[in-house]
N, C-alpha and C positions, 0 to 999 in steps of 0.2 A: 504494500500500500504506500501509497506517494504522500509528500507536503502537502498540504493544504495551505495557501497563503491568500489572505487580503490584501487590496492596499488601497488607499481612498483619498480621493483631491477634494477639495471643495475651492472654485474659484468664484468671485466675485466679479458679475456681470455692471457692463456699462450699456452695454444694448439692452434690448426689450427681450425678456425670457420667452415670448410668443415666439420671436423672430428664430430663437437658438433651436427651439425643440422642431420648429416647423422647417428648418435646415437639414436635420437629422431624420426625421420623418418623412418629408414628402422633397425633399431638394436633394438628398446627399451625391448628388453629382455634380453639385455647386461647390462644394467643399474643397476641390483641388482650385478652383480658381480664386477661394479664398484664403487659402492655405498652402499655398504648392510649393513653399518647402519642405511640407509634411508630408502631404497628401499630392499621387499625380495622378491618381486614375478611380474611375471606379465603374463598377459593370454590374448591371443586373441581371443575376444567372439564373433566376426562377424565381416566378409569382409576378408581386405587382409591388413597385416601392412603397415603403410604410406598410404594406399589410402583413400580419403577423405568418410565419412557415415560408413569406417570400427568405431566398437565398439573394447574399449580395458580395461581390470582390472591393475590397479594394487594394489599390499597390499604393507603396510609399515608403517613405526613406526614412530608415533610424539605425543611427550611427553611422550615415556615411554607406549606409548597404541598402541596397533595394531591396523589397521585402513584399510577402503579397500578404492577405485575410481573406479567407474565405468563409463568410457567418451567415447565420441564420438568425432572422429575426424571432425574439420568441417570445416578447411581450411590447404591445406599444398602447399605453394608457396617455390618451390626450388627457382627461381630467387633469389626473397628477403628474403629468408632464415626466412619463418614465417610457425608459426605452431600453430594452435588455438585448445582446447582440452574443450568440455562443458559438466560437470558432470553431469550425466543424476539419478545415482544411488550411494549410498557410504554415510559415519561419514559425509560430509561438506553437500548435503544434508539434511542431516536429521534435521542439526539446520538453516540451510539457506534455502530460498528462490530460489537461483539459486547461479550457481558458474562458473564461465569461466576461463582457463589459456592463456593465449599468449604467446610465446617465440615467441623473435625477435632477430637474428643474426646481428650484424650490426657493421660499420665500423666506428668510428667517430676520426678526427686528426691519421688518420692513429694507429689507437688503434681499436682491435676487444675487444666487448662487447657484451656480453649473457643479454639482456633485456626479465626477465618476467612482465608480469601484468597479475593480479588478478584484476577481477571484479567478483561482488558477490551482492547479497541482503540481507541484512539480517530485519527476520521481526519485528523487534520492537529495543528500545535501549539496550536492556538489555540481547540482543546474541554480544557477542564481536567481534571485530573487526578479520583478519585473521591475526595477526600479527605472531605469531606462525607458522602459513602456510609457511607463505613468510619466516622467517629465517630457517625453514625446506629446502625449496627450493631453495635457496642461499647456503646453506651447500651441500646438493647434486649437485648443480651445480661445486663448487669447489672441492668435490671430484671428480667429473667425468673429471674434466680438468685437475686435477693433475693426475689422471689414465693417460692420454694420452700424459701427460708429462714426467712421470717417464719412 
């Protein structure tokens, strides 16, 4: 049996939280033209964008290497502005056990915050940690807010 590890951002949005979840949800092929140091590409390889069981690619760059995701959407709650994405195929993968993203939209002291979490397994001690993930995911998250700010 493998690690189990979390790890979780909470950023602090300047755009509108409608703007970020509806990106994610019904735009995310907009994401490379808002992000493309992060994000170059992205493909939808079955269903319909945003709906729950569609599969979706994306390619992008962390640490200097190109890299793909191959996920499947598997929860998207407009109400509470949640969107869960579990890599089925891709670099995270091949050295993991299993990989889940979560973005959560949320409200706290009258402050919108972009909360991801990463859970993941990793099988033994000697596959590191996602820490690299998660500040990839944090930089793109601020680029795509600052897109919708500027």
């Amino acid at each position: 049996m493998g690690l189990k590890s979390v790890l979780c951002a909470k950023i602090e949005m300047k755009a509108n939280k409608d703007v970020f979840h509806d990106v994610f949800t019904n735009k995310p092929h907009h994401v490379s033209t808002m992000s493309p140091l992060h994000v170059q590409g992205f493909d939808l390889l079955e269903g319909d964008i945003g709906t729950v069981g569609s599969k979706i690619c994306w390619t992008y760059t962390l640490d200097g290497e190109k890299k793909i995701s191959k996920q499947k959407l598997e929860v998207v709650d407009h109400e509470n502005k949640v969107l869960v994405l579990k890599e089925f195929e891709g670099d995270v993968t091949n050295k993991y056990d299993s990989f889940k993203a979560t973005l959560h939209i949320e409200t706290k002291d009258e402050i919108d915050l972009i909360s991801w979490t990463l859970e993941y397994e990793r099988p033994n001690e000697n596959v590191p940690e996602l820490i690299s993930l998660l500040d990839f995911i944090v930089g793109m998250t601020k680029a795509i807010d600052d897109h919708h700010v500027n």
